[in-house]
mmCIF file of the N, C-alpha and C atoms, coordinates in Angstrom:
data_MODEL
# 
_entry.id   MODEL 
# 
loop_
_atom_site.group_PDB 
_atom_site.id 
_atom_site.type_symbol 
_atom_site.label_atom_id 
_atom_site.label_alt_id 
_atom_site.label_comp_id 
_atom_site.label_asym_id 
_atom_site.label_entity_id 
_atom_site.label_seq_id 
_atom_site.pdbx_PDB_ins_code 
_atom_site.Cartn_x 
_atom_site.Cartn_y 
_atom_site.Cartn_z 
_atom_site.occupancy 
_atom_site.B_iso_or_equiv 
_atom_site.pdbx_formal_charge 
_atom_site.auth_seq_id 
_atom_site.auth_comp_id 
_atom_site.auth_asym_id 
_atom_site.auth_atom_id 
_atom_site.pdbx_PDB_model_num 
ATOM 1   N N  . UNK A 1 1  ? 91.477  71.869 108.617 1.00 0.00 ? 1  UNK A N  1 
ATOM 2   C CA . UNK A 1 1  ? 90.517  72.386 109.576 1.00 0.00 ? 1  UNK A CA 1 
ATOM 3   C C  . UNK A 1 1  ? 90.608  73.901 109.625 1.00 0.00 ? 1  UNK A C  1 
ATOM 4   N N  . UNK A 1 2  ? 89.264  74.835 109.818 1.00 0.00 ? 2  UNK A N  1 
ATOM 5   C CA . UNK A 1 2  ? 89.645  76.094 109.840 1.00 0.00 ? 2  UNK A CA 1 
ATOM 6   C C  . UNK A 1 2  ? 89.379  76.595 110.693 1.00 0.00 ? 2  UNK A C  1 
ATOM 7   N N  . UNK A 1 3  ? 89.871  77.508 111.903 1.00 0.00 ? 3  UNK A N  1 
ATOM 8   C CA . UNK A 1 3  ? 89.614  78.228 112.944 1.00 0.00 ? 3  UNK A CA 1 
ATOM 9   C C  . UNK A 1 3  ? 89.055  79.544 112.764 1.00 0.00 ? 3  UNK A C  1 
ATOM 10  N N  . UNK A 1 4  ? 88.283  79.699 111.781 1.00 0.00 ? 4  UNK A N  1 
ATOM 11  C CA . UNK A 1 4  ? 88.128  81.145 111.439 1.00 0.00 ? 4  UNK A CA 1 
ATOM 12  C C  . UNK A 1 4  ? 86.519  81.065 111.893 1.00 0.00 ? 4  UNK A C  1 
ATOM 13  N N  . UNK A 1 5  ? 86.071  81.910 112.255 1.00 0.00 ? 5  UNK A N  1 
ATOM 14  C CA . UNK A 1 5  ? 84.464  82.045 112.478 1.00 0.00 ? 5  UNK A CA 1 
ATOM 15  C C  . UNK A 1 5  ? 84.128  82.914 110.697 1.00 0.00 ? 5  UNK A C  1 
ATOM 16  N N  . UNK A 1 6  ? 83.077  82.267 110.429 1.00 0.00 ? 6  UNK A N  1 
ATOM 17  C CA . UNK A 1 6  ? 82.470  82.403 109.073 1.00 0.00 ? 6  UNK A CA 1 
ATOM 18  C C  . UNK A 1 6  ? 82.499  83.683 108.946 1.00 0.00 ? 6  UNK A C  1 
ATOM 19  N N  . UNK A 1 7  ? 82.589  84.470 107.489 1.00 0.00 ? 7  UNK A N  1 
ATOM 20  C CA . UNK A 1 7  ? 82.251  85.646 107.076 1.00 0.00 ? 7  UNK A CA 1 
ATOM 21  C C  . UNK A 1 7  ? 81.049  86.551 106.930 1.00 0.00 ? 7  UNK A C  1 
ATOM 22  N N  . UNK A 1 8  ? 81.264  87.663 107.820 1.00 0.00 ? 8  UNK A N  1 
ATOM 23  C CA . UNK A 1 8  ? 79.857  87.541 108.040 1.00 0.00 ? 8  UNK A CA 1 
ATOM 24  C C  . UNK A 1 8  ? 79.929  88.959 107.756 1.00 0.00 ? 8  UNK A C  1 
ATOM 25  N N  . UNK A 1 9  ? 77.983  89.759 107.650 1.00 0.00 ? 9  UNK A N  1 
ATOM 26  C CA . UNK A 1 9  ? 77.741  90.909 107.601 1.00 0.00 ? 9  UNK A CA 1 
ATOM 27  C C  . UNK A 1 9  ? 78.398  92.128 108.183 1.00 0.00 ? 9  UNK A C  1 
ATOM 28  N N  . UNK A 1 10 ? 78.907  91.777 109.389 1.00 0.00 ? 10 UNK A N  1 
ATOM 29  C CA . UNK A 1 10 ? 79.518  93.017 109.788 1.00 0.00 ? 10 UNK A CA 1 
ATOM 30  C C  . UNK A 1 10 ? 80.905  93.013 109.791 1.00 0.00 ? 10 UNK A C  1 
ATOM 31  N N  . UNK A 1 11 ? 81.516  91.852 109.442 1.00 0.00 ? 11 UNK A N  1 
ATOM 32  C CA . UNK A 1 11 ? 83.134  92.006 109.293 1.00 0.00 ? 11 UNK A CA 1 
ATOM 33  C C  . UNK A 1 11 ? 83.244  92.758 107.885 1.00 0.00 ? 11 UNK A C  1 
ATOM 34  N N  . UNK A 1 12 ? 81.924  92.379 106.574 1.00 0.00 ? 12 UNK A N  1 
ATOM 35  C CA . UNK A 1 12 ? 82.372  92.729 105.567 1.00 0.00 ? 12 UNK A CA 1 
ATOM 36  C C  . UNK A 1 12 ? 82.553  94.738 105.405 1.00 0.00 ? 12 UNK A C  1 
ATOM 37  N N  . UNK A 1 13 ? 81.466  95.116 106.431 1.00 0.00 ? 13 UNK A N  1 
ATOM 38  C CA . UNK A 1 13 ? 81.505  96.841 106.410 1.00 0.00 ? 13 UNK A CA 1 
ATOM 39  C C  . UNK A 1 13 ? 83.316  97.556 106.535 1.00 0.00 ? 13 UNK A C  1 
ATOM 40  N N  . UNK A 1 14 ? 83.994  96.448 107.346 1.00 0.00 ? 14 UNK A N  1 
ATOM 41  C CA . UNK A 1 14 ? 85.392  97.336 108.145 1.00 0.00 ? 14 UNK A CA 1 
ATOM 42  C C  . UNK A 1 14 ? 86.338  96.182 107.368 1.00 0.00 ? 14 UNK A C  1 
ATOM 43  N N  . UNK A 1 15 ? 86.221  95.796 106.156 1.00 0.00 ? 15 UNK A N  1 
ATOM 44  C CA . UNK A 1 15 ? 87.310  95.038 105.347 1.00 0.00 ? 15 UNK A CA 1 
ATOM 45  C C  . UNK A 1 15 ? 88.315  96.339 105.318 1.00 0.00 ? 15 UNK A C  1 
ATOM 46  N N  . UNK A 1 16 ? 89.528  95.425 105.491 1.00 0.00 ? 16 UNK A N  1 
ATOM 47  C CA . UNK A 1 16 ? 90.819  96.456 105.492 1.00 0.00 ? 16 UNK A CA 1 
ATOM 48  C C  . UNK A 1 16 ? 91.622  95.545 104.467 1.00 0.00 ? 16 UNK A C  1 
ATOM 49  N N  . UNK A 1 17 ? 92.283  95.802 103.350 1.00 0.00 ? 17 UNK A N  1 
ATOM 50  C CA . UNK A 1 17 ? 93.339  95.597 102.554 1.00 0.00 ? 17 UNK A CA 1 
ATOM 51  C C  . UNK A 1 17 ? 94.425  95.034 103.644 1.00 0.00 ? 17 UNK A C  1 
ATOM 52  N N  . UNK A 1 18 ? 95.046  93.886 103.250 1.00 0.00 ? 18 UNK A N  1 
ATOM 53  C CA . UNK A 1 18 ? 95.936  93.353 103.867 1.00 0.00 ? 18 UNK A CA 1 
ATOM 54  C C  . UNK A 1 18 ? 97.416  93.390 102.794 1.00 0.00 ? 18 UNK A C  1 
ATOM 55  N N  . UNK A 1 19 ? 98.259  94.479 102.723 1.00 0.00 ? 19 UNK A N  1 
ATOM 56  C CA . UNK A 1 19 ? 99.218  94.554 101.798 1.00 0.00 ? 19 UNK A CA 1 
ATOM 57  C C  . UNK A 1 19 ? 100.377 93.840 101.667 1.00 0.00 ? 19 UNK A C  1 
ATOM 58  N N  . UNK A 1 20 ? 100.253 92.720 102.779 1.00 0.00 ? 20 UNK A N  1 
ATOM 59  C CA . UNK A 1 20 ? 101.212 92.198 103.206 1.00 0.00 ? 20 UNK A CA 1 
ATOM 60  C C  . UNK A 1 20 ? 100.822 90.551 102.188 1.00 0.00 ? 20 UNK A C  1 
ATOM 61  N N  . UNK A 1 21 ? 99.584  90.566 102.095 1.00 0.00 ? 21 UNK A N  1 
ATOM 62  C CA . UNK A 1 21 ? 99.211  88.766 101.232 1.00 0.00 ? 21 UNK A CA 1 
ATOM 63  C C  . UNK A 1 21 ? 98.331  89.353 100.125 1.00 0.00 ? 21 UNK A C  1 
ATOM 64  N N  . UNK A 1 22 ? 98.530  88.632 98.793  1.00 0.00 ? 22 UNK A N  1 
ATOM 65  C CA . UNK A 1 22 ? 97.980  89.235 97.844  1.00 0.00 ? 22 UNK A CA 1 
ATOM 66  C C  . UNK A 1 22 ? 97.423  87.768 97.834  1.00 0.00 ? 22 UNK A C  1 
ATOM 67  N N  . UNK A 1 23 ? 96.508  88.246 96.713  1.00 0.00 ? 23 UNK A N  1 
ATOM 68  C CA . UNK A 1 23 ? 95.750  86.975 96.348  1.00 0.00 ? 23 UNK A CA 1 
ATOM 69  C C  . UNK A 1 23 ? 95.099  87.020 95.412  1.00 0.00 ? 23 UNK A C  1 
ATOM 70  N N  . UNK A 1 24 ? 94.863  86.164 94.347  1.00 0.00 ? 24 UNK A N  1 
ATOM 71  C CA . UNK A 1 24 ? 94.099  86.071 93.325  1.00 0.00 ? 24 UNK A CA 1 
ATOM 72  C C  . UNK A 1 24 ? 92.773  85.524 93.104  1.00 0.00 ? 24 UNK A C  1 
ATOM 73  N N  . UNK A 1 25 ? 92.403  84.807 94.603  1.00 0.00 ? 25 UNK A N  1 
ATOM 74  C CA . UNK A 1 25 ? 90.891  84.245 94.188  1.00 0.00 ? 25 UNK A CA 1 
ATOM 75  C C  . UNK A 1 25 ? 89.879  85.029 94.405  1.00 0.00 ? 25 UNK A C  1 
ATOM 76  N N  . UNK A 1 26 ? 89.385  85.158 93.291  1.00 0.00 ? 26 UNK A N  1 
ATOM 77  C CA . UNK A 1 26 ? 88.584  86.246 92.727  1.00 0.00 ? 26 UNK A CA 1 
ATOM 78  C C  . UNK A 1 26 ? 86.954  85.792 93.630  1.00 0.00 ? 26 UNK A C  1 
ATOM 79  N N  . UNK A 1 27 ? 86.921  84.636 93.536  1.00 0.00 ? 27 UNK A N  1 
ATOM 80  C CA . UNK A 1 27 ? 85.704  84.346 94.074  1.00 0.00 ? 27 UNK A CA 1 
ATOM 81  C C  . UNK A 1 27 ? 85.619  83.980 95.628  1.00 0.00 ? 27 UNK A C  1 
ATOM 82  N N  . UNK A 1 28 ? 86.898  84.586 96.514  1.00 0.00 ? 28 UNK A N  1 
ATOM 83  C CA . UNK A 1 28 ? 86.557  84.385 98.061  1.00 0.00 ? 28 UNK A CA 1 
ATOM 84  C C  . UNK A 1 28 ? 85.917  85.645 98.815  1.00 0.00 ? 28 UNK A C  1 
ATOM 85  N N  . UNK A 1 29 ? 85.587  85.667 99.516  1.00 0.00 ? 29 UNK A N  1 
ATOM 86  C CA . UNK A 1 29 ? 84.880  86.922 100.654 1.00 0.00 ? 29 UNK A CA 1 
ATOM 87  C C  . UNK A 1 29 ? 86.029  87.491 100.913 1.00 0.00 ? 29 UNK A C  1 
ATOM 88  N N  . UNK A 1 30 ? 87.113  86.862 101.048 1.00 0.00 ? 30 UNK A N  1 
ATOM 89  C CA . UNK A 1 30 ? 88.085  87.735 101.492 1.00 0.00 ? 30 UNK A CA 1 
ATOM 90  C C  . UNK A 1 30 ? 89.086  89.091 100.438 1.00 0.00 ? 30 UNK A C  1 
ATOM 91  N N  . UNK A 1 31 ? 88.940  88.673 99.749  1.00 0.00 ? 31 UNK A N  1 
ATOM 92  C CA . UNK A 1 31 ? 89.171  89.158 98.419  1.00 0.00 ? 31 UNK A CA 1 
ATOM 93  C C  . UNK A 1 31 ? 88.862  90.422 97.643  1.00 0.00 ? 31 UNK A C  1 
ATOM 94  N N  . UNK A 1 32 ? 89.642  91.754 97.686  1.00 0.00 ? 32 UNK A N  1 
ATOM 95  C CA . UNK A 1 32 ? 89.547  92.790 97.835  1.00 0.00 ? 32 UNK A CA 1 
ATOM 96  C C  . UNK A 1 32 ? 88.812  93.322 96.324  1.00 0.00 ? 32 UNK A C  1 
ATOM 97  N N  . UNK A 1 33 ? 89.194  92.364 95.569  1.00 0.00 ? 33 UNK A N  1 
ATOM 98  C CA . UNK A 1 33 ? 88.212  92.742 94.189  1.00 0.00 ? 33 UNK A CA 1 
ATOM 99  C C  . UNK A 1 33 ? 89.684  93.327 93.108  1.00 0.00 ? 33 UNK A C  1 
ATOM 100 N N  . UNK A 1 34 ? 90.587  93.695 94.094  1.00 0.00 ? 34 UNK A N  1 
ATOM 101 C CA . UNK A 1 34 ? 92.148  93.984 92.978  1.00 0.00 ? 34 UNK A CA 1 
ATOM 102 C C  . UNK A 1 34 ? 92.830  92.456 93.623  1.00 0.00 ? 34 UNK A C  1 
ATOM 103 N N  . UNK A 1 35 ? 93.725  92.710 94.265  1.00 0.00 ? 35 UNK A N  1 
ATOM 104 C CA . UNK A 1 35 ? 94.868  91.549 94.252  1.00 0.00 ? 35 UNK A CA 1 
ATOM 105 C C  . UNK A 1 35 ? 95.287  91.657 95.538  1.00 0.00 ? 35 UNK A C  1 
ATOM 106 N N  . UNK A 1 36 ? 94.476  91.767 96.562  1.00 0.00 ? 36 UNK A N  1 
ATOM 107 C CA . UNK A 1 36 ? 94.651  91.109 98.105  1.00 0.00 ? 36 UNK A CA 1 
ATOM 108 C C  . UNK A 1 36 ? 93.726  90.596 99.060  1.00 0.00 ? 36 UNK A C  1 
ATOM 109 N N  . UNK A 1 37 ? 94.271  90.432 100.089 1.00 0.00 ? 37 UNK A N  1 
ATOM 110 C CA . UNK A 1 37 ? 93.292  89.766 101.287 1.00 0.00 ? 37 UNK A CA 1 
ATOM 111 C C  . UNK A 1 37 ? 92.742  90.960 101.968 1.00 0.00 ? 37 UNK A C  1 
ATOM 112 N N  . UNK A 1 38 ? 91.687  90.538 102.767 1.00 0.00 ? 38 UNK A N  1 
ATOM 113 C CA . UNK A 1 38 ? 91.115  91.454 103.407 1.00 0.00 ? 38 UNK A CA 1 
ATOM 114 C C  . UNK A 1 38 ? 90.919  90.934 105.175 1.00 0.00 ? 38 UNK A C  1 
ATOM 115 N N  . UNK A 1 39 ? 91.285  89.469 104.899 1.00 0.00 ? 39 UNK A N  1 
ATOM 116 C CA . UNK A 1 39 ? 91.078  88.643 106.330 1.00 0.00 ? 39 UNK A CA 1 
ATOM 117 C C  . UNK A 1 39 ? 92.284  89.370 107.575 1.00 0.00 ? 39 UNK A C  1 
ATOM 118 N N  . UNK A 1 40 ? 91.761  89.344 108.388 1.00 0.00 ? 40 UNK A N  1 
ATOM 119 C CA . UNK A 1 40 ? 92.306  90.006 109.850 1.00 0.00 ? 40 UNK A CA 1 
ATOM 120 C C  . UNK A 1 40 ? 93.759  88.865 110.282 1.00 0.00 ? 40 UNK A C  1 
ATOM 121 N N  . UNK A 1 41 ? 93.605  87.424 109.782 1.00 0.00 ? 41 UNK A N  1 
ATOM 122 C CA . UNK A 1 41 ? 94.588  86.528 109.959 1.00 0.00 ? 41 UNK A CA 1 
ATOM 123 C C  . UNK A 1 41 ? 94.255  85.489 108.156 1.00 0.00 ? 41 UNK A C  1 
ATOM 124 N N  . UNK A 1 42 ? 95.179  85.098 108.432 1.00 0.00 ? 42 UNK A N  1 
ATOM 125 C CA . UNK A 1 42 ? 94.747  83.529 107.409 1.00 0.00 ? 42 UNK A CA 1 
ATOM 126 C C  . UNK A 1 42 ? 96.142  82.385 108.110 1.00 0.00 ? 42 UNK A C  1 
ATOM 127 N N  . UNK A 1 43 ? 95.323  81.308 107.315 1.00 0.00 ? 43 UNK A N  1 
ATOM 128 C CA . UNK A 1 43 ? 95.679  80.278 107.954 1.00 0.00 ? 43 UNK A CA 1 
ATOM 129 C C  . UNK A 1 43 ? 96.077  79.179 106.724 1.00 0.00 ? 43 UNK A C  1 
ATOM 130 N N  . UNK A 1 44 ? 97.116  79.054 106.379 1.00 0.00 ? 44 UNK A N  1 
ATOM 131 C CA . UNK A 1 44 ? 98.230  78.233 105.276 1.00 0.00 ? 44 UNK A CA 1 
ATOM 132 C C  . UNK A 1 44 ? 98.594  76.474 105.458 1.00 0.00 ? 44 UNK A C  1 
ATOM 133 N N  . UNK A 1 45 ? 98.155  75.513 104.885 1.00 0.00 ? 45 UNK A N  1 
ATOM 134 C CA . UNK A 1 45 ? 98.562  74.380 105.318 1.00 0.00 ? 45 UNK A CA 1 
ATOM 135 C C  . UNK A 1 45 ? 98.240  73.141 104.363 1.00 0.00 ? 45 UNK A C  1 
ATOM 136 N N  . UNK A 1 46 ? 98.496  72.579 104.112 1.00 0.00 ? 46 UNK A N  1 
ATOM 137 C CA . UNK A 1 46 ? 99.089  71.274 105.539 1.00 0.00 ? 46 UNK A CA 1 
ATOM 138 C C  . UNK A 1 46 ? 100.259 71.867 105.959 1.00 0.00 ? 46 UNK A C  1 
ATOM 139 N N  . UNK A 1 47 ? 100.370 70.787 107.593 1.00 0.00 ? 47 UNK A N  1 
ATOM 140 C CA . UNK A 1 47 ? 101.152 70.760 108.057 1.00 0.00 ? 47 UNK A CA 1 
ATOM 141 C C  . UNK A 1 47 ? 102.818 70.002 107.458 1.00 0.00 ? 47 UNK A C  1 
ATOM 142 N N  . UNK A 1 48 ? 101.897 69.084 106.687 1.00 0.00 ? 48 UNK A N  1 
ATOM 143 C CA . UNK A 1 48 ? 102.738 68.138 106.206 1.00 0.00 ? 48 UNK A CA 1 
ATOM 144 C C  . UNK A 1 48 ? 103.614 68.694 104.452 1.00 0.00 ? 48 UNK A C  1 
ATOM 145 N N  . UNK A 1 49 ? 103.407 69.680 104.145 1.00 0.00 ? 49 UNK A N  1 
ATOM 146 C CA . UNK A 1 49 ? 103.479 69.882 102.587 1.00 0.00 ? 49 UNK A CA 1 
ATOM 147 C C  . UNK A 1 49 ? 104.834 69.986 102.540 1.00 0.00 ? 49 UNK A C  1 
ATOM 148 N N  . UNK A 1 50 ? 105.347 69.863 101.600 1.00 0.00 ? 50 UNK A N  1 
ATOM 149 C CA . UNK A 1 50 ? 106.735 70.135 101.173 1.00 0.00 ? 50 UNK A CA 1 
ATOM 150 C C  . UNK A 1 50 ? 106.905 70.869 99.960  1.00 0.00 ? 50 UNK A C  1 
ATOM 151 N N  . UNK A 1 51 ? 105.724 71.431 99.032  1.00 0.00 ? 51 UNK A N  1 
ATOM 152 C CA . UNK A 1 51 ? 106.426 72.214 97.694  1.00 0.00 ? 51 UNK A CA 1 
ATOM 153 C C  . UNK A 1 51 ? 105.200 73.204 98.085  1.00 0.00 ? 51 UNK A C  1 
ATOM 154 N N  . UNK A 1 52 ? 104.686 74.310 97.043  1.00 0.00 ? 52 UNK A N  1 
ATOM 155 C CA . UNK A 1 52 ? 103.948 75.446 97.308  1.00 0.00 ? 52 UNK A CA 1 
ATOM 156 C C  . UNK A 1 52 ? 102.602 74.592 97.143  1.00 0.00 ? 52 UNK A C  1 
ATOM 157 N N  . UNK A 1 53 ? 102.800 73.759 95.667  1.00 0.00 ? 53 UNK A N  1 
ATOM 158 C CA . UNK A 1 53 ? 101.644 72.909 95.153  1.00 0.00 ? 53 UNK A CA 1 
ATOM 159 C C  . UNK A 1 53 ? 100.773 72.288 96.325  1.00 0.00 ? 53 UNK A C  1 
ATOM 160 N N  . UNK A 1 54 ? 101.296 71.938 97.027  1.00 0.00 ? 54 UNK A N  1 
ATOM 161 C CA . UNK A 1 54 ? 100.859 71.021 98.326  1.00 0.00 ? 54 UNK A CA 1 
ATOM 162 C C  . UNK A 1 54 ? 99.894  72.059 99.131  1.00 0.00 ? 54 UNK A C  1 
ATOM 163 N N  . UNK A 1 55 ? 99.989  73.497 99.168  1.00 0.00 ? 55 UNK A N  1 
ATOM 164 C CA . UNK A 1 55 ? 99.430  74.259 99.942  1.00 0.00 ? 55 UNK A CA 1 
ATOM 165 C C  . UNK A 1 55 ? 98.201  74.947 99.703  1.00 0.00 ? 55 UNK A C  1 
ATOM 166 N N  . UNK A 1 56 ? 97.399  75.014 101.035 1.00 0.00 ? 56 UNK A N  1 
ATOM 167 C CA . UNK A 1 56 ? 95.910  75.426 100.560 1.00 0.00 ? 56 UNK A CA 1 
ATOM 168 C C  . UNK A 1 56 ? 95.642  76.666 101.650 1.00 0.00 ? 56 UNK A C  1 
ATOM 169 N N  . UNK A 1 57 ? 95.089  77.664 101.230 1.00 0.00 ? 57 UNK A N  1 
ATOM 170 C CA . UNK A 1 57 ? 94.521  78.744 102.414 1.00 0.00 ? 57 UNK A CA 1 
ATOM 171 C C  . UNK A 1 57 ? 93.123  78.110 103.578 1.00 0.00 ? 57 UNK A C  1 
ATOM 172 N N  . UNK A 1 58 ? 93.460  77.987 104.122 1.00 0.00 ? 58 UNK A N  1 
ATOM 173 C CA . UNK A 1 58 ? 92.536  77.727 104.989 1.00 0.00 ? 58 UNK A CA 1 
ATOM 174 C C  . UNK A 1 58 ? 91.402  78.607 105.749 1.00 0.00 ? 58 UNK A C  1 
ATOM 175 N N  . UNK A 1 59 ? 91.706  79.709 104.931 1.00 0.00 ? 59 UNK A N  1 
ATOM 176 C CA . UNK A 1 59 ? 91.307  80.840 105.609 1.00 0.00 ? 59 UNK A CA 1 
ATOM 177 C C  . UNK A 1 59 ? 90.038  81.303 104.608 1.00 0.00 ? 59 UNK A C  1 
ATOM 178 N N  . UNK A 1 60 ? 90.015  80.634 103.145 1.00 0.00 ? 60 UNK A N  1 
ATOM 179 C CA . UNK A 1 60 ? 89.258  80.632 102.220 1.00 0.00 ? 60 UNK A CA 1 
ATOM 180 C C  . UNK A 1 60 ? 87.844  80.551 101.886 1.00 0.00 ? 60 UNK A C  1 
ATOM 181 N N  . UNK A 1 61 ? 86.805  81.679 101.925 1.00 0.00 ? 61 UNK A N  1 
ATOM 182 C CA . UNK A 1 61 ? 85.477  81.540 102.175 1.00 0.00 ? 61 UNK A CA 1 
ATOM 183 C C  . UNK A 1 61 ? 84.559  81.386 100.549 1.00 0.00 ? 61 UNK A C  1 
ATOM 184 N N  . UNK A 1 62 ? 83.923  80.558 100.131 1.00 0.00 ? 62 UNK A N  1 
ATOM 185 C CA . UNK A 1 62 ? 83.519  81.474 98.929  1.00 0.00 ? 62 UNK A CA 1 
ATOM 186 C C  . UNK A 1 62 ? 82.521  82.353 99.061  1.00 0.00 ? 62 UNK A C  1 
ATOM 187 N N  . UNK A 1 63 ? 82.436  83.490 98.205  1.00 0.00 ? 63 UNK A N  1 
ATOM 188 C CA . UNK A 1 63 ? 81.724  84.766 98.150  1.00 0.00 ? 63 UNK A CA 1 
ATOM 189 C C  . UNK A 1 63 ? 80.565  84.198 97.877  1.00 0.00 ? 63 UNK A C  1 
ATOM 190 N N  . UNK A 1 64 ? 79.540  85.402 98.710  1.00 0.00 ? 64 UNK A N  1 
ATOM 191 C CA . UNK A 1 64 ? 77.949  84.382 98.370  1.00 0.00 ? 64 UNK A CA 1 
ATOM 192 C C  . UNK A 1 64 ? 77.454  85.339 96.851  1.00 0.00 ? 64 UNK A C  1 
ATOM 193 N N  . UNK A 1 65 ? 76.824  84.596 96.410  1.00 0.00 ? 65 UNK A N  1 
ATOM 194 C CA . UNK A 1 65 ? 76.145  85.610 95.283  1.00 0.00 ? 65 UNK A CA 1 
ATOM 195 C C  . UNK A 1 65 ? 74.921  86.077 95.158  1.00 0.00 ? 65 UNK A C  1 
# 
């Protein structure tokens, strides 16, 4: 489930580099175009996972084209 309100026109003007989570998906909104996030929070889960494999960003928008 994601608690994030959708990506929208005016969050994209004040994207800030998040140096703290890098990331490689090239094709999310959040996604700085080098190798980080740009989201204000993200959100990591299941609750239930036990290896990295198990884990998904929840915070994950895809980029519109």
């Amino acid at each position: 489930m994601n608690q994030f309100k959708p990506f929208d026109e005016e969050e994209k003007k004040c994207k800030k580099k998040n140096k703290s989570v890098m990331c490689d998906v090239k094709n999310c909104s959040y996604h700085d175009g080098e190798h980080y996030c740009t989201a204000q929070q993200i959100a990591v889960g299941p609750s239930y996972a036990t290896s990295c494999t198990d884990t998904v960003c929840a915070t994950f928008r895809p980029k519109s084209i």
